[in-house]
C-alpha positions as CSV (number, residue, x, y, z in Angstrom):
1,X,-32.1,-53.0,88.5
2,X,-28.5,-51.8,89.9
3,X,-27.0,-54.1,86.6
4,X,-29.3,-52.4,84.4
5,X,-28.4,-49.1,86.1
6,X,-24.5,-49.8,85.8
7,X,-24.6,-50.7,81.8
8,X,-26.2,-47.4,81.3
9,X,-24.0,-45.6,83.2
10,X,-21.0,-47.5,81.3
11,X,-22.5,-46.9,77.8
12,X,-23.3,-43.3,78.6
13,X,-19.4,-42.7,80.1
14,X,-18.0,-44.3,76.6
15,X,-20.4,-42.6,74.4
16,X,-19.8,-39.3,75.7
17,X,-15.9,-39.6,75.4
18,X,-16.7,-40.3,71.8
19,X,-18.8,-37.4,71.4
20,X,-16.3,-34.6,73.2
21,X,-13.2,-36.1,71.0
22,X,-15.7,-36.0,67.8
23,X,-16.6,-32.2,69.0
24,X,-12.8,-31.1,69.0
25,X,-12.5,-32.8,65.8
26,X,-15.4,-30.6,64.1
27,X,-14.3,-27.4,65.2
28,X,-10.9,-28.6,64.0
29,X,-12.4,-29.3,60.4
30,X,-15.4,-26.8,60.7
31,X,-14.0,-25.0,57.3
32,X,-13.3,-27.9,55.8
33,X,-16.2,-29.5,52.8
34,X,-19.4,-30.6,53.7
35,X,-18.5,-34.3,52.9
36,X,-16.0,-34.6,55.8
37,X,-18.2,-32.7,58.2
38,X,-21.1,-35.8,57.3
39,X,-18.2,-37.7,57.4
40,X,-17.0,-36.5,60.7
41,X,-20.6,-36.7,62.1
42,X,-21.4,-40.2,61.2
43,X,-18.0,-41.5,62.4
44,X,-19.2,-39.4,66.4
45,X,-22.2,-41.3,66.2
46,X,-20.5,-44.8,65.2
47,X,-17.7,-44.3,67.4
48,X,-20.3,-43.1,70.5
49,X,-22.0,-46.0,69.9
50,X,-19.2,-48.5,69.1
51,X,-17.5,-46.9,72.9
52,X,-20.4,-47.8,74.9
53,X,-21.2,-51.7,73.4
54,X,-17.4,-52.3,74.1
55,X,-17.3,-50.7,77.3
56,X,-20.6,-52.6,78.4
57,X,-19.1,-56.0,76.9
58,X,-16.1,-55.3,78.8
59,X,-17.4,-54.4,82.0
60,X,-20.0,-57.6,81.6
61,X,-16.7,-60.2,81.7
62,X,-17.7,-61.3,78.4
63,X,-15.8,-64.5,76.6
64,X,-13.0,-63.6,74.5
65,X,-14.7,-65.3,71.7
66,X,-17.6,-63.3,72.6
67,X,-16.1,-59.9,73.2
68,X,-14.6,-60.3,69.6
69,X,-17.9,-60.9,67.8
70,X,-19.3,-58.4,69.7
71,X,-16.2,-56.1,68.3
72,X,-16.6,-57.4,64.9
73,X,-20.3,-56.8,64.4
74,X,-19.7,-53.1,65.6
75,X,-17.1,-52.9,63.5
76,X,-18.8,-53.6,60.8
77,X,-21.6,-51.3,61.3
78,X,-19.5,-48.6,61.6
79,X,-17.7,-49.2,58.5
80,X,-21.3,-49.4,56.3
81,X,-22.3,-46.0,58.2
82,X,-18.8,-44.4,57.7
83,X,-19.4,-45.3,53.5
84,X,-22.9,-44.3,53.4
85,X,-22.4,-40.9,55.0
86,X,-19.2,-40.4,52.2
87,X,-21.3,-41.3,49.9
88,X,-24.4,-38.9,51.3
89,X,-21.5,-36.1,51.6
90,X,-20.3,-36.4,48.3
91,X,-23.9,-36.0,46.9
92,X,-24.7,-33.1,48.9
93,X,-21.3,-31.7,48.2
94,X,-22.0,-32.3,44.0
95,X,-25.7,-30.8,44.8
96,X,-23.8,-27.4,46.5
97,X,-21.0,-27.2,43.7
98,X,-23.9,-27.0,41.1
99,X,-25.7,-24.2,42.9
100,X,-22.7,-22.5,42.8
101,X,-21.8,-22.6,39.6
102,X,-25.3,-21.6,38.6
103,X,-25.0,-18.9,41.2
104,X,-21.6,-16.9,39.2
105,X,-24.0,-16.0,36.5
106,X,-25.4,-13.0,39.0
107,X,-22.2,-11.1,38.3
108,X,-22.3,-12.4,34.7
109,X,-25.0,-10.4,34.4
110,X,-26.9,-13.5,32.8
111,X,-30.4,-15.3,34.5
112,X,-30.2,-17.7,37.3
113,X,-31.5,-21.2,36.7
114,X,-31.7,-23.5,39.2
115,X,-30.1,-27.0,38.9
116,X,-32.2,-30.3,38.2
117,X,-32.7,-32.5,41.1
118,X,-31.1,-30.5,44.5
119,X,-29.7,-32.4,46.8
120,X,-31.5,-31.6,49.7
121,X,-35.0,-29.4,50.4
122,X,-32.6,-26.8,52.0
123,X,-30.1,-26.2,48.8
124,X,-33.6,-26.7,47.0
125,X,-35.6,-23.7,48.2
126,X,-31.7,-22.2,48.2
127,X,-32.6,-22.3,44.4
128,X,-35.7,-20.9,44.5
129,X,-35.1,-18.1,46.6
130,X,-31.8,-17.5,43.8
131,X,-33.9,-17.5,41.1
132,X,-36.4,-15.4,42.5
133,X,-34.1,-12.8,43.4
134,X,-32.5,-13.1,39.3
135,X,-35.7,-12.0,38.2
136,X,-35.8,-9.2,40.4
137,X,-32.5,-7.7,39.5
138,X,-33.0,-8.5,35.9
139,X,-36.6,-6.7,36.1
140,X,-34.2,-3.9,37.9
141,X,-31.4,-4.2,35.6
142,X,-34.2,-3.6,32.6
143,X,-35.4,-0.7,34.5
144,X,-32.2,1.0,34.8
145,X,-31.4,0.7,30.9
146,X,-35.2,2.2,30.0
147,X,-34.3,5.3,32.8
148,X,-30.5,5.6,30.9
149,X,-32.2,5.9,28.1
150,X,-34.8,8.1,29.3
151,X,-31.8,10.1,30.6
152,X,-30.0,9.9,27.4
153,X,-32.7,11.3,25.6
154,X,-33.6,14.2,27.8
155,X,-30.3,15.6,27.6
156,X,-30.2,15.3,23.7
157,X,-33.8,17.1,23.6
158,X,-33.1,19.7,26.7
159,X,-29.7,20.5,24.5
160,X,-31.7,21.5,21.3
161,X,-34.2,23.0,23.0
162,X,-32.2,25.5,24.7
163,X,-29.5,25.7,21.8
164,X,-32.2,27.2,19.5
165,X,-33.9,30.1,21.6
166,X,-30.6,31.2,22.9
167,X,-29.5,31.2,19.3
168,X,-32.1,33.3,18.5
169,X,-31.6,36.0,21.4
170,X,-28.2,36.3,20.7
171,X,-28.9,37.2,16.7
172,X,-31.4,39.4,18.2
173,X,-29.4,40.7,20.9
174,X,-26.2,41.4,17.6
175,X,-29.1,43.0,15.4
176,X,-30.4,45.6,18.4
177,X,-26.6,46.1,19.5
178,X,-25.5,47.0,15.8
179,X,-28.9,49.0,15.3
180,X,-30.0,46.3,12.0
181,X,-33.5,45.8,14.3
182,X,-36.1,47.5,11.6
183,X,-38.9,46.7,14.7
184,X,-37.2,46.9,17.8
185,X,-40.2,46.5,19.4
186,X,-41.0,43.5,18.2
187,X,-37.9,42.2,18.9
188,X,-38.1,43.3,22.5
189,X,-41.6,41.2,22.8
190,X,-39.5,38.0,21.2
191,X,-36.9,38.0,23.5
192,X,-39.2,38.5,26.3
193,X,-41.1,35.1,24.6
194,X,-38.4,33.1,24.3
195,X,-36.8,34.1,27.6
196,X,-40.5,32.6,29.1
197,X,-39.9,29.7,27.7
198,X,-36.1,29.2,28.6
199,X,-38.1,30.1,32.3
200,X,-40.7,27.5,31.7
201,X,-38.2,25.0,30.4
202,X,-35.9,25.4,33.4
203,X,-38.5,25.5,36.0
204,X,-39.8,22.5,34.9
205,X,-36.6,20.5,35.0
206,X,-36.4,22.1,39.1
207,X,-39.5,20.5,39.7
208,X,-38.8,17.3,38.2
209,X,-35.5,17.1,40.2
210,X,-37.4,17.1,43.0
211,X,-40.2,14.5,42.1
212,X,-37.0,12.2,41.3
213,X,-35.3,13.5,44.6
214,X,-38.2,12.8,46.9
215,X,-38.1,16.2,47.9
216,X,-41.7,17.0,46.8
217,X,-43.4,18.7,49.8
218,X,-47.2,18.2,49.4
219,X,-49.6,20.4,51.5
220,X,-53.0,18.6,51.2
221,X,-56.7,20.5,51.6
222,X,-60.2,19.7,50.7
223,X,-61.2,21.3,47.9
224,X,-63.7,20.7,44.9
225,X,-62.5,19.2,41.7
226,X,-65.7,21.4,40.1
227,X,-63.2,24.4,41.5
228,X,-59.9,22.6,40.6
229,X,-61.2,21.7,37.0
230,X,-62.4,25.4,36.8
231,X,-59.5,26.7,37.8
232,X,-57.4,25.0,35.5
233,X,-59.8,25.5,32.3
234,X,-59.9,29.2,32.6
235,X,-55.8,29.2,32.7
236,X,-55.4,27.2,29.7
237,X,-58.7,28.9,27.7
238,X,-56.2,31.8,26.0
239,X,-54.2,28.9,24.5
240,X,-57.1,27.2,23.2
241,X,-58.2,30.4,21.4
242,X,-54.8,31.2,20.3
243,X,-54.5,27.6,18.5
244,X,-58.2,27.5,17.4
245,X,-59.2,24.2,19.3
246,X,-62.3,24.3,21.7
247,X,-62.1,23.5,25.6
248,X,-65.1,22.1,26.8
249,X,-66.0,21.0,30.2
250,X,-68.2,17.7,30.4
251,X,-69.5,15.8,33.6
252,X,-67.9,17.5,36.0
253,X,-69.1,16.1,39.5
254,X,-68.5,18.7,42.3
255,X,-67.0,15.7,44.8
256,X,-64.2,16.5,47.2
257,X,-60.4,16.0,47.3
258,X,-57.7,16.0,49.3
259,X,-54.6,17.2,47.2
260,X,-52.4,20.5,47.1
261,X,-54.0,22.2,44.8
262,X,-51.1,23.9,43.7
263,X,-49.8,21.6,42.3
264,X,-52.4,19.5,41.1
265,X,-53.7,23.0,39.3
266,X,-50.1,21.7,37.6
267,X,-51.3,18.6,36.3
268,X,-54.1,19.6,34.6
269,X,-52.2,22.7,33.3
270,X,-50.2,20.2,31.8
271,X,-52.4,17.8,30.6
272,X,-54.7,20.4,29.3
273,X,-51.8,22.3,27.1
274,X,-50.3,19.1,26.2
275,X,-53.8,18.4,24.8
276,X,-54.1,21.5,23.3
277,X,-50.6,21.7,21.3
278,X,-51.6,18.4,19.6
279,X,-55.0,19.1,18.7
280,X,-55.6,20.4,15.0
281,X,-57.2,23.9,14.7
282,X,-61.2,23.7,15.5
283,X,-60.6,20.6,17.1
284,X,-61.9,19.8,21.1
285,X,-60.4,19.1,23.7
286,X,-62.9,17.9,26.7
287,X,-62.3,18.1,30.2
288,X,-64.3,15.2,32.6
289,X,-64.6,14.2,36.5
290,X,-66.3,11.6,38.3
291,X,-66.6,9.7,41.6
292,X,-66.2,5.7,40.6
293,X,-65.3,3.1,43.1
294,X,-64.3,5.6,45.8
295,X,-62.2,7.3,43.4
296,X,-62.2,10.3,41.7
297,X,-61.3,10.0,38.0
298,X,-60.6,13.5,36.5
299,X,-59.8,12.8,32.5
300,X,-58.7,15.1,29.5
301,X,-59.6,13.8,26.0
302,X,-57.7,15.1,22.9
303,X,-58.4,15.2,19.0
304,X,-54.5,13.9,18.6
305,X,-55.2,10.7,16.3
306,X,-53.7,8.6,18.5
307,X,-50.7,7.0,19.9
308,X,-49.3,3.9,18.7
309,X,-49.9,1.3,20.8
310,X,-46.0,0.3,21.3
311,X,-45.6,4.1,22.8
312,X,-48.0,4.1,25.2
313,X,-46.2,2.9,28.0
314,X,-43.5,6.0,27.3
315,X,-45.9,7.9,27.3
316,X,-45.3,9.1,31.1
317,X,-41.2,8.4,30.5
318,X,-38.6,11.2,31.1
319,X,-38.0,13.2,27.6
320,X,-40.6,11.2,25.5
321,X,-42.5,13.6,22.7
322,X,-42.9,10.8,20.3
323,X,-42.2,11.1,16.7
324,X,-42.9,14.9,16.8
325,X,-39.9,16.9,15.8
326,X,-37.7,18.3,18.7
327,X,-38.7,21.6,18.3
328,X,-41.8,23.7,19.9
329,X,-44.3,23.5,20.5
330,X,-43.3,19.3,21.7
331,X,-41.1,21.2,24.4
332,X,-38.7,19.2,26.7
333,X,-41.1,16.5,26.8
334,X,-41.2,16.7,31.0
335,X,-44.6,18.1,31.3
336,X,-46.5,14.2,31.9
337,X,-43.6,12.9,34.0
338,X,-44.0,15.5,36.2
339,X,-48.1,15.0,35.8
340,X,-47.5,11.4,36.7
341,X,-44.6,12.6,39.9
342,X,-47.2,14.5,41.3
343,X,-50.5,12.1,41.1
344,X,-47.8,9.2,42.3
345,X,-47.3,11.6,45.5
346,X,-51.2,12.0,46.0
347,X,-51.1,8.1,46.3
348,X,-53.0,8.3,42.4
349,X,-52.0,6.9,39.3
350,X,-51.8,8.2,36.2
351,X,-53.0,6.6,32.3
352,X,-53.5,7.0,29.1
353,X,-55.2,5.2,26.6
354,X,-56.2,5.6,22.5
355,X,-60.2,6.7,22.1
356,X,-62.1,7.8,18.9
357,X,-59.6,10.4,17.3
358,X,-58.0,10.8,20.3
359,X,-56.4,10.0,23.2
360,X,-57.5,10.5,26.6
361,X,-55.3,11.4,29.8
362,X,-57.1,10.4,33.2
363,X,-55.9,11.1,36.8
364,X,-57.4,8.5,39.6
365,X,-57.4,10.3,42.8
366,X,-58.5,8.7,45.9
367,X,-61.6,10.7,47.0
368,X,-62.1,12.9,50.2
369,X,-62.5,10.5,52.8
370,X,-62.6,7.4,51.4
């Protein structure tokens, strides 16, 4: 037991002088490439054990004939492990090399794809975890051209829009200056219009700046959507005379709601005069809301025609009108992205799909409660 006791304590001494002179030599070499750390490793682990059979054979008085057999074989063994982990280090190193090269196409701007056969299950889910995160910035990249765009476009529209009433009050404002106004009066009541809508237009960009901005303050209370619905169909009633188109109310459930009713008043406001301004003359426009699923489902159906079916998802966008020409009553084009801002903030959604010579607009609002 003492013998057996000694050659361990031999074979551990030798083994751990192997392994402290292979430790300096890692941190030495700890930038170097991964095939002369596997390198580095394998030659510790050879040379640990390699130490402790020649410090046991020494210590055991071998034969010289026996001591150099003993040598030899270790020798040998350490020589196959010292190839085979180049050999592994050169494979992971090739396996690494490939990722990276696949990798540079993130600031190419181009999709990741991962290499064929990885050289390990690390630099494999490496891959994975690289191409996942290429389709997320390429879904984000996509999503920052369609809001440049979206940007692009408003500006265009917001630039004719305003270029044409101001055009207008200044020839009014010349003809009443120079005293050429046959109906000042009438003039007076234009410029009063147009400077509504220059109001209208302007306060609507405020409040879109600060759906963007996050800076929508919401002050929630339970109210009826028979009330809200009510509210908002008598305020949009004188426009549906004025343009000859008839505003009905259909199911309309009397289920609560929490929302601000201030500004969801806005969204059917909205909805309701964007309805409106594309129905023909004695045309309807119909106004629904009911509880389904825990959800309250308030809807506005035009006589429109239709959208195409490519349009309907930019529908909601920034600046979209369409194929209508840039001029009134299409406006700036903000009114449903600040309908879908504010349901978004009321933790709704907003949608709109084609129906029978129409289109219709619905708001899912999560009920009172629920």
């Amino acid at each position: 037991m003492k013998d057996i006791l000694l050659i361990a304590l031999y074979a551990f001494a030798g083994a751990c002088a192997a392994g402290l002179l292979g430790a300096v030599v890692l941190r030495l070499l700890r930038r170097r490439s991964m095939a002369v750390v596997l390198t580095v490793v394998a030659a510790v682990a050879v040379t640990a054990m390699l130490a402790g059979t020649l410090v046991v054979a020494w210590a055991m008085f071998l034969s010289t004939h026996d001591l150099k057999v003993v040598t030899l074989v270790a020798a040998m063994a350490a020589v196959v492990s010292l190839a085979t982990a180049l050999l592994l280090g050169r494979w992971v190193v090739a396996g690494s090399n490939a990722l990276t090269l696949a990798a540079r196409s993130f600031g190419e701007g181009g999709s990741f794809a991962a290499p064929d056969g990885a050289a390990t299950a690390e630099l494999s889910e490496l891959g994975r975890e690289l191409a996942s995160t290429s389709a997320k910035l390429a879904a984000s990249r996509e999503r920052e051209r369609a809001l440049e765009t979206s940007r692009r476009e408003l500006v265009a529209w917001i630039s004719h829009d305003l270029r044409t009433p101001l055009a207008g009050l200044r020839a009014m404002s010349e003809a009443l200056e120079d005293g050429m106004a046959a109906d000042p009066e009438r003039y007076f009541r234009q410029i009063r219009t147009e400077v509504d809508r220059l109001n209208t237009m302007v306060g609507d960009l405020f409040e879109l700046s600060r759906i963007h901005a996050g800076a929508l303050t919401l002050t929630p209370t339970r109210i009826s959507v028979y009330d809200l619905v009510g509210d908002a169909m008598a305020g949009a009633d004188p426009l549906a005379r004025e343009h000859g188109v008839r505003l009905v109310g259909g199911r309309v459930e009397s289920v609560p709601v929490e929302v601000d009713g201030k500004e969801m008043t806005r969204v059917l406001a909205n909805l309701l005069v964007n309805a409106i301004h594309r129905t023909p003359a004695d045309g309807t426009v119909a106004v629904d809301a009911e509880l389904l699923a825990g959800s309250v489902v308030l809807s506005v159906t035009d006589g429109c025609g239709g959208i195409p079916e490519g349009d309907l998802e930019r529908v909601f966008d920034t600046g979209w009108r369409g194929s209508e020409a840039r001029t009134p009553p299409a406006g700036a084009g903000l009114g449903l992205a600040i309908v879908r801002g504010i349901v978004e903030a009321h933790e709704g959604r907003a949608a709109v799909r084609n129906v029978l010579g129409g289109c219709r607009f619905e708001v899912t609002l999560p009920a009172a409660g629920s």
